[in-house]
C-alpha positions in Angstrom: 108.4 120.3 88.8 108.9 118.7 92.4 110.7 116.0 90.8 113.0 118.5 89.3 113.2 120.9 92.4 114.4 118.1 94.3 117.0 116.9 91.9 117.9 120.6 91.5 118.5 120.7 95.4 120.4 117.7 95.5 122.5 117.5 92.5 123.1 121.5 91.7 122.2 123.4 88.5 124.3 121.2 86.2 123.2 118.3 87.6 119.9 117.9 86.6 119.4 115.4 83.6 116.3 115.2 81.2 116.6 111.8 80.7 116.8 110.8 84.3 114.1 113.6 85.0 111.8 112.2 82.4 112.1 108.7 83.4 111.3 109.6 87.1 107.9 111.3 85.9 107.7 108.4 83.3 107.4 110.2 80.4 109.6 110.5 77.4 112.8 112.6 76.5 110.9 113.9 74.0 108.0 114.3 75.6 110.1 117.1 77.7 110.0 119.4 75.1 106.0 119.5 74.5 106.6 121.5 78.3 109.6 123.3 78.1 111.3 125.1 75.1 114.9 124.5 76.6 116.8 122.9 79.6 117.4 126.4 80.8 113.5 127.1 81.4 113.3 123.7 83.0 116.0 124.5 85.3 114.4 127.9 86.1 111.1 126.8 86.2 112.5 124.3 89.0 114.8 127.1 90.9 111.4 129.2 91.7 109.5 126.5 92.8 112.7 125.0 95.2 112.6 128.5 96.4 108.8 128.6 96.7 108.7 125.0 98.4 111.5 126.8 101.1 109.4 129.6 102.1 106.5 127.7 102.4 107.8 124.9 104.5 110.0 127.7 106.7 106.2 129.1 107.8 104.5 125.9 107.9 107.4 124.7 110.7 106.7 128.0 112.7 103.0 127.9 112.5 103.1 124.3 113.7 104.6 124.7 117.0 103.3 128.6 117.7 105.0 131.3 116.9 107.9 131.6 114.7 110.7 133.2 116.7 114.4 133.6 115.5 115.2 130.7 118.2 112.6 128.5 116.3 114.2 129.7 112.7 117.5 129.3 114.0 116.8 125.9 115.6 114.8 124.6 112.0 117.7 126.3 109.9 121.1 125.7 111.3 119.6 121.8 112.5 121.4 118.7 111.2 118.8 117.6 109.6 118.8 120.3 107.4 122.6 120.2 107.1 122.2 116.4 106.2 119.1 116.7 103.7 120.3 119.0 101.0 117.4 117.7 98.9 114.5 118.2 101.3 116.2 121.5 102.3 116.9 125.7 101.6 117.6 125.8 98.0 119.1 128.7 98.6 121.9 127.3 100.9 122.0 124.2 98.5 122.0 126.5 95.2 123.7 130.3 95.4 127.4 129.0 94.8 125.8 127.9 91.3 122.9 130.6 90.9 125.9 132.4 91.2 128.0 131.5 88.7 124.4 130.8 86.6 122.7 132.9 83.6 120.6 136.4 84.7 117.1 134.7 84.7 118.5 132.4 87.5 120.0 134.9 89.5 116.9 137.3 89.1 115.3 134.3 90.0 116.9 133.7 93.5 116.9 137.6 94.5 113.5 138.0 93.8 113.0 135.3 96.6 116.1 136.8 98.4 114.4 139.5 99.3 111.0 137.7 100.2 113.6 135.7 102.7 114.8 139.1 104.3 111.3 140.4 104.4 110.3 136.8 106.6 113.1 137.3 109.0 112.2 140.9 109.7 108.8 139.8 110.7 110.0 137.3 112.8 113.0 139.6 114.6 110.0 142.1 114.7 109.1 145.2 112.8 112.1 147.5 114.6 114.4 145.1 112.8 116.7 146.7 110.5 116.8 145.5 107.0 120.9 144.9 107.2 120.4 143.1 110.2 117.8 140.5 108.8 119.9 140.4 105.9 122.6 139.5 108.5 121.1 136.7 109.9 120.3 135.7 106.9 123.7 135.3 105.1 124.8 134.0 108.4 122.3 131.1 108.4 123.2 129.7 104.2 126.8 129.9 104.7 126.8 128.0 108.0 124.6 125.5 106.7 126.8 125.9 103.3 130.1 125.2 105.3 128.7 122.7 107.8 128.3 120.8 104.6 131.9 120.9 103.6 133.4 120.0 106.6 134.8 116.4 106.8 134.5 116.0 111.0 131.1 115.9 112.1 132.0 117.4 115.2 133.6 120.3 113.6 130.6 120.6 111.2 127.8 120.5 114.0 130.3 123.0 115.8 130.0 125.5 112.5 125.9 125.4 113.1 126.5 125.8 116.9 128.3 128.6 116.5 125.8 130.6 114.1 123.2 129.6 116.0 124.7 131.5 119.2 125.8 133.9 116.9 122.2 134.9 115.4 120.4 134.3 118.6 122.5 137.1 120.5 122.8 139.6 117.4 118.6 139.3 117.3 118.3 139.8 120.8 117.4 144.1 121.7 119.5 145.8 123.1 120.0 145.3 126.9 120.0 149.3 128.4 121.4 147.9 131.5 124.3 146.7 129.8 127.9 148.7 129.6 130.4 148.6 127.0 
């Protein structure tokens, strides 16, 4: 399964090949179907645990260094190391363009852990965080990193994270009641 989660992350839904999944776990093409009934229960068996592997690393960075705060999120998420390591990274940022265009079981699949995703960020922002706001920062965060990926300057790509970065960082912060309109 991490062999697959990672090809999944790297080389899309489509991507991923039995034969060169089988002979990086050194076992047999036919060996594949003693664990799996079909390539679509491989692939979806491989989406959950991509997903799975995001969260857990995403609380692991956090808990490492204090903490987690929507500076530290936003820092982790919209890095270029993140941007540069699709395959190590958010499958979620790597995978929704084809979970979209995928079978039910695969989308069901991703919003289950959608949600989960939303839920993380609202306990980071804090409790008083609305649920459209984490949601927010949220979509803001997979299509910069989505984008940064397609651009063909680096400096226009780092710009892209940059710019969600200051984007989520002031949209997270409370309100300032000193503040006029």
């Amino acid at each position: 399964m991490e062999v697959a989660a990672t090809q999944l992350r790297e080389a899309g839904l489509d991507g991923v090949s039995i034969s060169d999944l089988m002979k990086a776990v050194d076992l047999t093409h036919g060996g594949f179907y003693g664990h799996f009934p079909s390539r679509d229960d491989l692939v979806a068996a491989a989406l959950d645990k991509a997903l799975t592997d995001g969260e857990a690393s995403a609380v692991k960075s956090g808990s490492t260094r204090g903490k987690r705060t929507l500076k530290s999120v936003a820092n982790s998420y919209l890095s270029k190391i993140h941007r540069d390591n699709p395959s190590a990274g958010c499958a979620v940022s790597a995978l929704a363009g084809d979970v979209a265009r995928s079978n039910i079981q695969n989308r069901e699949i991703m919003s289950k852990h959608l949600e989960k995703y939303f839920d993380n960020i609202t306990g980071v922002v804090g409790d008083e965080c609305p649920r459209d706001l984490a949601i927010s920062l949220m979509c803001m965060m997979v299509g910069a990193v989505t984008l940064s990926r397609v651009m063909t300057d680096p400096g226009r790509s780092d710009g892209v994270l940059q710019a969600a970065r200051n984007a989520m960082l002031q949209l997270g912060q409370p309100e300032n009641p000193s503040s006029t309109e």
